[in-house]
C-alpha positions in Angstrom: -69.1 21.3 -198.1 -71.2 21.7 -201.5 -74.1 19.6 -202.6 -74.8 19.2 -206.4 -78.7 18.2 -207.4 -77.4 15.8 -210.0 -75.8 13.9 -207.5 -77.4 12.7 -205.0 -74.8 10.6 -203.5 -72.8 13.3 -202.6 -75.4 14.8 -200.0 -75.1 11.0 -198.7 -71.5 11.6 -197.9 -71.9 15.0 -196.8 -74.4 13.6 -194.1 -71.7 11.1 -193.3 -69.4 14.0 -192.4 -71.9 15.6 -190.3 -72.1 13.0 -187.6 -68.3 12.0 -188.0 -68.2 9.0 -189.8 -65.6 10.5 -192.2 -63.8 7.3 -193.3 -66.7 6.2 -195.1 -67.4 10.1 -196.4 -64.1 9.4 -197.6 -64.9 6.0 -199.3 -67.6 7.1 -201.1 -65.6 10.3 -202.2 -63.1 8.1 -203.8 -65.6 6.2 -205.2 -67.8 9.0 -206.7 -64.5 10.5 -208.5 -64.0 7.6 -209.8 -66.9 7.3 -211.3 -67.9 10.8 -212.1 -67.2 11.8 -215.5 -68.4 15.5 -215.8 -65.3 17.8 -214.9 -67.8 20.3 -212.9 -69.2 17.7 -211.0 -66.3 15.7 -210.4 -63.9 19.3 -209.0 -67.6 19.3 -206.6 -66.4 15.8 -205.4 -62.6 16.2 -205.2 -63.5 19.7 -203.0 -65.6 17.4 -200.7 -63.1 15.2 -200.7 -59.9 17.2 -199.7 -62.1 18.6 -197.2 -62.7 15.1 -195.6 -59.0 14.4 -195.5 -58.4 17.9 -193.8 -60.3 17.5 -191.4 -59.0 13.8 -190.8 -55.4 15.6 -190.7 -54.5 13.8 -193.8 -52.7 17.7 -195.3 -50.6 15.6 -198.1 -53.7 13.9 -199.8 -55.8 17.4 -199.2 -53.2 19.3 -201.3 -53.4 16.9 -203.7 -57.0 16.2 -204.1 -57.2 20.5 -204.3 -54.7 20.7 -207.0 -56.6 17.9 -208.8 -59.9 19.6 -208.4 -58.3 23.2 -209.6 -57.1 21.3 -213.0 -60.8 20.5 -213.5 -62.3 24.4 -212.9 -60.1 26.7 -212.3 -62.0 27.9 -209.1 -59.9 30.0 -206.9 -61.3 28.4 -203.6 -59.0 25.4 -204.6 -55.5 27.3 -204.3 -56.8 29.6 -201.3 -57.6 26.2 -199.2 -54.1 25.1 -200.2 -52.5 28.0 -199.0 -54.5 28.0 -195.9 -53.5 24.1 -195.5 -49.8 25.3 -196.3 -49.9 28.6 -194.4 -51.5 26.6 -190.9 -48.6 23.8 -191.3 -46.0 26.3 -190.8 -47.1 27.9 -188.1 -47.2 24.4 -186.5 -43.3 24.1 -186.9 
């Protein structure tokens, strides 16, 4: 997960994940890219986010919350987490 100083709610839902309440790390996700209108900021959210969902097993909305995020910075950790999504769904077929 990664924090960003200029917003502070983000640590909130990063503390959220830590003792498991990950539905409401995921609410306030949702609602933080929502809001967030910075690009760097809001691919720092939609990272945290798709992180929350893979590690609720939600793969689908990961993907798509990574490719989102890559759109807004280019970073390659957003296309190596969705091959490691895609590569560790296929070995589970």
């Amino acid at each position: 997960f990664t924090k960003s100083k200029s917003l502070p709610e983000l640590e909130k839902a990063i503390n959220l994940v830590k003792i498991g309440r990950y539905d409401q790390a995921r609410l306030l996700l949702i609602d933080l890219s929502k809001r967030t209108m910075d690009d760097n900021i809001k691919a720092t959210v939609l990272w945290n986010l798709g992180l929350v969902y893979e590690l609720q097993g939600d793969y689908p909305s990961a993907i798509k919350v990574f490719e989102d995020g890559f759109v807004l910075s280019s970073d390659g950790k957003f296309t190596s987490e969705i091959k490691k999504i895609k590569k560790g769904r296929n070995l589970l077929r």
